[in-house]
C-alpha positions as CSV (number, residue, x, y, z in Angstrom):
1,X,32.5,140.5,-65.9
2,X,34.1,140.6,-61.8
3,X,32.5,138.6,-59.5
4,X,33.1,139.1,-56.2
5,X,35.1,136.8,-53.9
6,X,32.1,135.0,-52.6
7,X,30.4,134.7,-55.7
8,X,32.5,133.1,-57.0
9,X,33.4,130.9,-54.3
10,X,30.0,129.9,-54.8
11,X,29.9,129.6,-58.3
12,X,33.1,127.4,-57.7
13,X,31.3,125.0,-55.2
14,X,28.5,124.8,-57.5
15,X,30.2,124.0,-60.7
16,X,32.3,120.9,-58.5
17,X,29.0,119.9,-57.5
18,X,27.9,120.0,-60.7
19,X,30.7,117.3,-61.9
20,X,30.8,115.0,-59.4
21,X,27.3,114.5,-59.7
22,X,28.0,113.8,-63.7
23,X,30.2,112.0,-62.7
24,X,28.9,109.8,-60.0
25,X,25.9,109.0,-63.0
26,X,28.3,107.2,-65.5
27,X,26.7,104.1,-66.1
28,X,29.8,102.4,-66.6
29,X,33.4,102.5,-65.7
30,X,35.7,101.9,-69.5
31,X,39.2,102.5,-69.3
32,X,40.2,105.6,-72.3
33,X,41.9,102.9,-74.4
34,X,38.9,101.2,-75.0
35,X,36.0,104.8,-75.2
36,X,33.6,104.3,-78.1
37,X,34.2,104.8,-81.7
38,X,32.8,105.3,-84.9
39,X,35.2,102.9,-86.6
40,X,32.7,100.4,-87.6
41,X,30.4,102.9,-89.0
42,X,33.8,104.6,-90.9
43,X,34.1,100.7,-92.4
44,X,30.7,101.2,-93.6
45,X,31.2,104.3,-95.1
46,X,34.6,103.4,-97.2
47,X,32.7,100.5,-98.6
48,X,29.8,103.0,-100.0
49,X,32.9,104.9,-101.6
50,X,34.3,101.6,-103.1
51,X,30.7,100.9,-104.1
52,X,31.4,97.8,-101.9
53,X,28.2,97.9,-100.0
54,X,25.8,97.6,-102.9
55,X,27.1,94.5,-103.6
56,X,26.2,91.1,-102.6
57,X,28.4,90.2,-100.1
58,X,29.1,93.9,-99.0
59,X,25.0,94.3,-98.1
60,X,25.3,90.8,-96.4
61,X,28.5,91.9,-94.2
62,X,26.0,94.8,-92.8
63,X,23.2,92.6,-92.6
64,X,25.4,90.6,-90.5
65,X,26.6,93.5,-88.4
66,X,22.4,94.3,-87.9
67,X,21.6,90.7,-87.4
68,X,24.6,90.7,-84.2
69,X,23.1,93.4,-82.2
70,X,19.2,92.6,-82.9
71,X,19.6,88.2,-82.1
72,X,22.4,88.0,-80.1
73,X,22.9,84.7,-78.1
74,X,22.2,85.0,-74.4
75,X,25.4,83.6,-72.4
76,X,26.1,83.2,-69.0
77,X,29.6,83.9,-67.3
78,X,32.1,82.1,-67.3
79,X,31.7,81.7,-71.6
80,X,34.3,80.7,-74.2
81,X,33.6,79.9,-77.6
82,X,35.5,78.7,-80.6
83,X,34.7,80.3,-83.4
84,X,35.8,80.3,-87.4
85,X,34.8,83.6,-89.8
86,X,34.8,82.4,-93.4
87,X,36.7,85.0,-95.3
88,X,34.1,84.1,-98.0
89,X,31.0,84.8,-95.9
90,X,29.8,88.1,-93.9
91,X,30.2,87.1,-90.6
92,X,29.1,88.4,-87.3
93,X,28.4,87.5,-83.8
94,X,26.9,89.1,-80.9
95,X,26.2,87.8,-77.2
96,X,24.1,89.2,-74.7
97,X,24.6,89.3,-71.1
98,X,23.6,90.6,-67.8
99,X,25.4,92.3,-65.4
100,X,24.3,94.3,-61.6
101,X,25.5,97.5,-60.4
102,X,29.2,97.0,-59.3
103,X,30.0,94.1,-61.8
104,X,32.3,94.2,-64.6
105,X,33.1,92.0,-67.3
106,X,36.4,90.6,-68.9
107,X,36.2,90.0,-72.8
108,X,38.8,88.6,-74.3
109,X,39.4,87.6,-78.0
110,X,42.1,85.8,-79.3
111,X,43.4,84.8,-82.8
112,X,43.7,80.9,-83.6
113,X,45.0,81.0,-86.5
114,X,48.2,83.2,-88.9
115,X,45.9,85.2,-90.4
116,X,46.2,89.3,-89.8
117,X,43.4,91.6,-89.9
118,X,41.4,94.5,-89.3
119,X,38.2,93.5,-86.6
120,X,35.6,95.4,-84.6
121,X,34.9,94.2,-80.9
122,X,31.8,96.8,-79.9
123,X,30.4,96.7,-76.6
124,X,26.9,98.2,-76.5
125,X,24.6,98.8,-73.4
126,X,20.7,97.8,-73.9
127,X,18.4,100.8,-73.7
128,X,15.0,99.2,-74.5
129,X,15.1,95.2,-75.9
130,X,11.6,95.5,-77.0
131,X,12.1,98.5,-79.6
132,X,15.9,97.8,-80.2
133,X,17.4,100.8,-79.0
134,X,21.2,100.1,-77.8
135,X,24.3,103.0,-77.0
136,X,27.7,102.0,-77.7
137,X,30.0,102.3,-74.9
138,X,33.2,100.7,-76.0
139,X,35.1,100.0,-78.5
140,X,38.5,98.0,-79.6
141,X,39.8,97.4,-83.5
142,X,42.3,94.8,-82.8
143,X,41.6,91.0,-83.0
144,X,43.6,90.1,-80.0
145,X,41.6,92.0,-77.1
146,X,40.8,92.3,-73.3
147,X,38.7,94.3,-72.3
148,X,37.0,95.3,-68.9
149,X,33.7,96.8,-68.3
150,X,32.2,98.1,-65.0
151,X,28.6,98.6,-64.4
152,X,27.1,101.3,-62.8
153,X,23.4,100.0,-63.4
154,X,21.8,96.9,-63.4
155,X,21.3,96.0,-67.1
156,X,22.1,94.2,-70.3
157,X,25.2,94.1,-72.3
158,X,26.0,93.3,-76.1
159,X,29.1,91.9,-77.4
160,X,29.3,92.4,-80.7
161,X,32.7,91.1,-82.8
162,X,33.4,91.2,-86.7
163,X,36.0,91.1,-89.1
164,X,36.3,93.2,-92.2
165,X,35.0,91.6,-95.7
166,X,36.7,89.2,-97.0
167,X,38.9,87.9,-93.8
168,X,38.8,85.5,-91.6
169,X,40.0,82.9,-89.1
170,X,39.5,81.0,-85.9
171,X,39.0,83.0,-83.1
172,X,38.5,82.1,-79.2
173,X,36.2,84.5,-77.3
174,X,36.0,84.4,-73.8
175,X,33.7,86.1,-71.6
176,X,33.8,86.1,-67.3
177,X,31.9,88.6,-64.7
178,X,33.8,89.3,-61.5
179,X,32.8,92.0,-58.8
180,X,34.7,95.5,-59.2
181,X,35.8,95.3,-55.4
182,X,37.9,92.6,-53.7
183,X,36.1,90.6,-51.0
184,X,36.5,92.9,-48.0
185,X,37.3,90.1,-45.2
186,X,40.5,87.8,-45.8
187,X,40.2,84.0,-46.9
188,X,36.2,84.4,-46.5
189,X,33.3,84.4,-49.6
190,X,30.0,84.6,-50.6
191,X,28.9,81.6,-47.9
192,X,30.2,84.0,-44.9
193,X,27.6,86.7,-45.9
194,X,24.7,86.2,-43.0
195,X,22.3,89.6,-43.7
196,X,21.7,91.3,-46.6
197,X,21.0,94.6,-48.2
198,X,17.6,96.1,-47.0
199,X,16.4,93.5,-44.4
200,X,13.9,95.3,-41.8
201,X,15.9,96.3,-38.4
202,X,14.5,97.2,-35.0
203,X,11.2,95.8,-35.4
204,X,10.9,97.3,-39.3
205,X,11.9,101.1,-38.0
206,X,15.1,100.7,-40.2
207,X,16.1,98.7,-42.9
208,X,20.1,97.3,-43.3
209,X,22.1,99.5,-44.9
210,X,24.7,96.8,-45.8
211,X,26.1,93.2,-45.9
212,X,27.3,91.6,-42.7
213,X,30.3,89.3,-43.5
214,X,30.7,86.8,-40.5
215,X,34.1,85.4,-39.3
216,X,36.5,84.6,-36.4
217,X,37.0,87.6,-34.5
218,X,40.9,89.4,-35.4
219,X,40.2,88.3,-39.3
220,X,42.0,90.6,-41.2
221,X,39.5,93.4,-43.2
222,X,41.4,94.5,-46.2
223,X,41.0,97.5,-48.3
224,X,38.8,95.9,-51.2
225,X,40.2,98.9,-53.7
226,X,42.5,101.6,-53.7
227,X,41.3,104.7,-51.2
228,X,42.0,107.2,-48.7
229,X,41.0,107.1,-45.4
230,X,38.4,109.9,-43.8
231,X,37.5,108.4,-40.5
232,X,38.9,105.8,-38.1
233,X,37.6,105.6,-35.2
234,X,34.0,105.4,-32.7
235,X,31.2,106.2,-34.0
236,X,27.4,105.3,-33.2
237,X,25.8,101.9,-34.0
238,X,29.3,100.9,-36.0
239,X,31.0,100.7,-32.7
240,X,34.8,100.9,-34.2
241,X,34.2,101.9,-37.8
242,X,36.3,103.1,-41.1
243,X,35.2,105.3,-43.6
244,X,37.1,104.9,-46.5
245,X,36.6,106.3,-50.0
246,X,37.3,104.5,-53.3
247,X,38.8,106.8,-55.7
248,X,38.0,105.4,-58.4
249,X,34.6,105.3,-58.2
250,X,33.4,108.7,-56.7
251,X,31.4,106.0,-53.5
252,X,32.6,105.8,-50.2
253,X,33.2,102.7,-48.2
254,X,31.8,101.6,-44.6
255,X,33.0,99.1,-42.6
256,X,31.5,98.6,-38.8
257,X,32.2,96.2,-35.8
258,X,35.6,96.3,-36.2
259,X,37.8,94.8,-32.9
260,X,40.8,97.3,-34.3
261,X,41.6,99.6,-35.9
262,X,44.9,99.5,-38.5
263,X,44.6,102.5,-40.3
264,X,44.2,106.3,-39.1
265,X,42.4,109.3,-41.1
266,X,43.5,110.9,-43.8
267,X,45.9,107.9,-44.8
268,X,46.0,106.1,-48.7
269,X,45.7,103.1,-49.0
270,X,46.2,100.7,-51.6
271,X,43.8,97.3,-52.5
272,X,44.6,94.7,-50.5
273,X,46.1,96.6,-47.4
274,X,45.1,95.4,-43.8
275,X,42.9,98.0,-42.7
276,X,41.3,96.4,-39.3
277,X,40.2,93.5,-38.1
278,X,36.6,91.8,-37.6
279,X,34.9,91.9,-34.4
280,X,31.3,93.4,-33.1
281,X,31.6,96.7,-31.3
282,X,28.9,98.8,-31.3
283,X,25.6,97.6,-31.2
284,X,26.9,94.0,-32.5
285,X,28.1,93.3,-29.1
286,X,25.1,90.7,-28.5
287,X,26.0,89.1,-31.9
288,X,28.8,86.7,-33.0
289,X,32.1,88.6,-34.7
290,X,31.1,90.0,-38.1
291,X,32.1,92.8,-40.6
292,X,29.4,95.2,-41.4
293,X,30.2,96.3,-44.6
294,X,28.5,99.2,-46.7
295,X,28.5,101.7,-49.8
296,X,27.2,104.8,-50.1
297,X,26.8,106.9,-53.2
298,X,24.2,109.7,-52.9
299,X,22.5,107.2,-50.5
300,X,23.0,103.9,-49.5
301,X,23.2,100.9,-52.4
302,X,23.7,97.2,-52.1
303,X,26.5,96.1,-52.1
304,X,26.0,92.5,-52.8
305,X,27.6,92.3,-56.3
306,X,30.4,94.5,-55.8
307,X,32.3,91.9,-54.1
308,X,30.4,88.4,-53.9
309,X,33.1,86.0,-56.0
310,X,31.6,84.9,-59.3
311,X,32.2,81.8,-61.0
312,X,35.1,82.0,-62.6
313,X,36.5,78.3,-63.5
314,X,36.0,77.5,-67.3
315,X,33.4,74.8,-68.1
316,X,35.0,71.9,-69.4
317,X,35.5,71.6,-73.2
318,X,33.2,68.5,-74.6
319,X,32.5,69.5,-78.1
320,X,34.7,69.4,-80.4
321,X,36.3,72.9,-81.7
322,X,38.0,71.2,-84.9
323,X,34.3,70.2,-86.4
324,X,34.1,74.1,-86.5
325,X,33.2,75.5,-90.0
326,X,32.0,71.7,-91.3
327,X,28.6,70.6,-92.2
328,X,26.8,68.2,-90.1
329,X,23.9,66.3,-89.3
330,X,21.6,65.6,-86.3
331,X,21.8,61.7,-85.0
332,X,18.6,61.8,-83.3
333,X,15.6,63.7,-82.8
334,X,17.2,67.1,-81.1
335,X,16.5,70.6,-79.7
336,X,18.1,73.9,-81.1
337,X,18.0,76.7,-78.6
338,X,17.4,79.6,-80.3
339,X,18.7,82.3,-77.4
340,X,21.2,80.8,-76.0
341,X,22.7,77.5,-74.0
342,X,20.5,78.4,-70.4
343,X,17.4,79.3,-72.3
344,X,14.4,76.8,-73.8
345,X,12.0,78.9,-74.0
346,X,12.4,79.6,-77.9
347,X,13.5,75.9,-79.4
348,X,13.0,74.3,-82.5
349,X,12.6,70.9,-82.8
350,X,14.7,68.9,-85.7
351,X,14.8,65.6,-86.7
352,X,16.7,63.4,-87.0
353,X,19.7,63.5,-89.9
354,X,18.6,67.5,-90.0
355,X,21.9,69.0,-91.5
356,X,23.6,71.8,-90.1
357,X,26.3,74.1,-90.2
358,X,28.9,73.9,-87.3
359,X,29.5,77.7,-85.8
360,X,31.3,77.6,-82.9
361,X,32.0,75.5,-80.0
362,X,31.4,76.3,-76.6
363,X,31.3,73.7,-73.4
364,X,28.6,70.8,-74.2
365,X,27.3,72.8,-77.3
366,X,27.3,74.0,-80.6
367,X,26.2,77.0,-81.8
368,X,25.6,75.8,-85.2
369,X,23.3,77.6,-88.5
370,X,20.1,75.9,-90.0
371,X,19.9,76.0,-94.4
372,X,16.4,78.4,-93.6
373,X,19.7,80.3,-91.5
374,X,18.3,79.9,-87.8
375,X,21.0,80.2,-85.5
376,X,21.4,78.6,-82.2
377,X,22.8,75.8,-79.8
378,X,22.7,72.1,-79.8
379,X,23.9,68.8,-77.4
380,X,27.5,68.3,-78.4
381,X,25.8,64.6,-78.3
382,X,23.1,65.2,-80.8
383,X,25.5,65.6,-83.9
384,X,27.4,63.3,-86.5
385,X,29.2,63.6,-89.6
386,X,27.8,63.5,-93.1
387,X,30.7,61.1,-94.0
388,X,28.5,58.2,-93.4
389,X,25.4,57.5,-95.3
390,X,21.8,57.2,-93.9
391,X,20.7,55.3,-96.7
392,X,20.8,55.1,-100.9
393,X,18.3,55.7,-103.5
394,X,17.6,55.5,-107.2
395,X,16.9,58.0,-109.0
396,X,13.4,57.1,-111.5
397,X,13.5,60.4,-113.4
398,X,16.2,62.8,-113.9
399,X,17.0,65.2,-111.4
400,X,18.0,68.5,-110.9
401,X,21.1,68.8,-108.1
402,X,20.2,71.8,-106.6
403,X,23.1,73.9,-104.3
404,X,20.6,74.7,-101.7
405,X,17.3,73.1,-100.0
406,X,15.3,76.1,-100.6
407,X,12.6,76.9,-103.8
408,X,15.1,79.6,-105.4
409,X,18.0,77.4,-105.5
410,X,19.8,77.3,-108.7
411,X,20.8,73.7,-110.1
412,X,24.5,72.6,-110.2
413,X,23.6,69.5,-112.5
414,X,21.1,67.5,-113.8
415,X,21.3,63.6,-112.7
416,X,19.9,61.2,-115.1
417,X,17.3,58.7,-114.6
418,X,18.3,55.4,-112.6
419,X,21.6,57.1,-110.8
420,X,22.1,56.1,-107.7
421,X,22.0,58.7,-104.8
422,X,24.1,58.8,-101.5
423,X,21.6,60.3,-99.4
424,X,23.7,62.8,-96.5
425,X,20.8,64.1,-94.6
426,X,18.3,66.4,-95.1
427,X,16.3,69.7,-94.2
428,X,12.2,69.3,-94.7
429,X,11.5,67.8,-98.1
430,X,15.2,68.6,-99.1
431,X,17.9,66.1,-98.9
432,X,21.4,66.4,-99.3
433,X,23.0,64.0,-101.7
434,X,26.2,63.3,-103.5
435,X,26.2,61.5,-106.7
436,X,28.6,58.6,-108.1
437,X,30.8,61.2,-109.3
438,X,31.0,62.7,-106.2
439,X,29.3,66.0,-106.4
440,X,27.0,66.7,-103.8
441,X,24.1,68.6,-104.1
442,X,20.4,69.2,-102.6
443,X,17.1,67.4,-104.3
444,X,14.0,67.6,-103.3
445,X,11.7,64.6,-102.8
446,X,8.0,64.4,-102.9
């Protein structure tokens, strides 16, 4: 059908329009090597062919999977943990954290060990906690990774990583937030920002459309990303101002006060490029030398945590990654956090000689697994080996070693009358035993 010059022209304009809005509403920013794919559920589906999944151990590999996304551990940035998948056990493991608009995330995952092996690192972003709804938005299949992950939004994460059935090995998995823009005014952080984002102006007729950044006047402003220039110059309030878009992120960049000027319009530049210097021209001329500093994105947003400096430095290592993978026990009366190392608000209490299994190791904790198969963390202080015993006792009837502390277990061996027992630890009216012989097992006492 024709269309006539100016239709189309308009049709044209409209259909741009159309795309950088789309565009501009991305809720995160995943580089193509890392889009979202179906290779988990593809996994799934090859073991329903092999007949794999109606199995034991195939049904627990998905329950695993399930579990990941539906408990993960909460975790705060900077995280590494040590971890060991059984190749005998369905393992998975999934952390949770938050991130603002104009964060992104760095997950790595490394292979400890010789082993080789097909994994699944999925990144999924929280649509609603409370009914467990979740979108995938990335997606890797090799087990040495890094990824990064730009937020759009302010929301929750879920890091989800998993071998296939019947692999394993040690793994390190390290997770660390950082802004998506460089700190716009050179050798200055988060303690030189003076006013923030939304703060009333001119007696509460305005709000602040912005961060001001304070520093010695002739500081260097540097281009926080890559960009082009679109206006250098005077202009209003801003005194000497930039405009400067990103173009990698469809937002454009403000920077006011400035004492001069380094770039001119219509120039690219490239992160880390001189682009001015601070000072307070404009209506900042009563007011010590400072960069104003703004985004704008169909409106002005915040843009706090698109460059203040997260933490970055590793906590130091106190427990002990080569206990990883061995059972246990509690030396004292303890706390297990169920969501995660920062959070007490769901705990169990155990006593003391409670044996557990050792998960991972991360900073001052261990994310270790219960016999009823609680997950969560506990004091690298709180725990000691089984090797020593608490205490011995005789059996007066015969007993049935059982191989776990639990009503269905099945019995390994029966012990006779008047053997004595090496008592390990124990969970509830369990303990955990090893014979003369040597075999250890779980009985329950009365």
């Amino acid at each position: 059908m024709y269309r006539s010059p100016s239709a189309f022209g308009s049709f044209s304009l409209l259909f741009i329009v159309c795309i950088l809005l789309i565009s501009s509403c991305k809720k995160e920013i995943v580089p193509e090597e890392y889009i979202p794919t179906d290779s988990h559920v593809q996994y799934i589906n090859a073991l329903n062919k092999l007949d794999l999944s109606d199995t034991a151990l195939g049904q627990d590999w998905i329950d695993a999977a399930e579990e990941a996304l539906s408990k993960p551990m909460r975790i705060e940035s900077p995280y590494v943990e040590h971890i060991y998948f059984s190749p005998t056990e369905a393992n998975s493991v999934g952390y949770l954290i938050s991130l603002k608009k104009g964060q992104k995330i760095n997950i790595e995952v490394s292979l400890e060990s010789n082993d080789r092996m097909k994994s699944f690192l999925d990144i999924y972003r929280v649509e609603d906690a409370t009914n467990g709804t979740f979108e995938k938005i990335a997606s890797s299949e090799n087990q040495e990774t890094s990824m990064d992950i730009e937020s759009r939004i302010d929301t929750d994460y879920i890091i989800r990583f998993q071998t296939e059935l019947l692999r394993g090995g040690n793994f390190k998995i390290t997770v660390q937030k950082s802004p998506s823009l460089d700190f716009p005014v050179s050798g200055k952080n988060n303690a030189a920002i003076g006013s923030l984002f939304g703060v009333p102006r001119d007696g509460g007729r305005r709000k602040h459309h912005g961060i001001d950044i304070f520093a010695k006047r002739h500081t260097p402003i540097i281009a926080p990303t890559d960009g082009y220039i679109r206006f250098a110059g005077e202009r209003g309030l801003g005194g000497t101002v930039i405009w400067m878009r990103d173009q990698n992120r469809r937002q454009t960049l403000y920077f006011a006060h400035l004492q001069k000027l380094l770039v001119q319009e219509g120039q690219n530049v490239a992160k880390g490029d001189t682009i001015g210097t601070v000072g307070n021209t404009g209506n900042a001329r009563t007011t010590p030398p400072h960069l104003h500093f703004g985004i704008y994105q169909n409106g002005p947003i915040d843009p706090y945590h698109h460059v203040a400096i997260t933490k970055t430095k590793l906590k130091r290592q106190f427990a002990d990654k080569s206990i990883v993978n061995q059972t246990m026990r509690t030396n004292k009366k303890s706390t297990l956090r169920l969501n995660g190392t920062g959070t007490k608000e769901e705990s169990i209490s155990l006593q003391k000689h409670q044996i557990l299994e050792v998960l991972g190791a991360t900073s001052s904790y261990f994310r270790v697994q219960l016999p009823n198969e609680s997950v969560g963390y506990i004091s690298f202080k709180d725990i000691e080996s089984v090797e020593d015993e608490v205490n011995n006792i005789v059996s007066e009837a015969s007993y049935a070693l059982l191989d776990s502390p639990s009503d269905d277990a099945h019995s390994i061996k029966m012990v006779a009358a008047n053997n004595q027992l090496t008592v390990l630890g124990s969970d509830n009216e369990y303990k955990l035993v090893k014979s003369n012989a040597g075999l250890m097992g779980w009985i329950r006492v009365l």
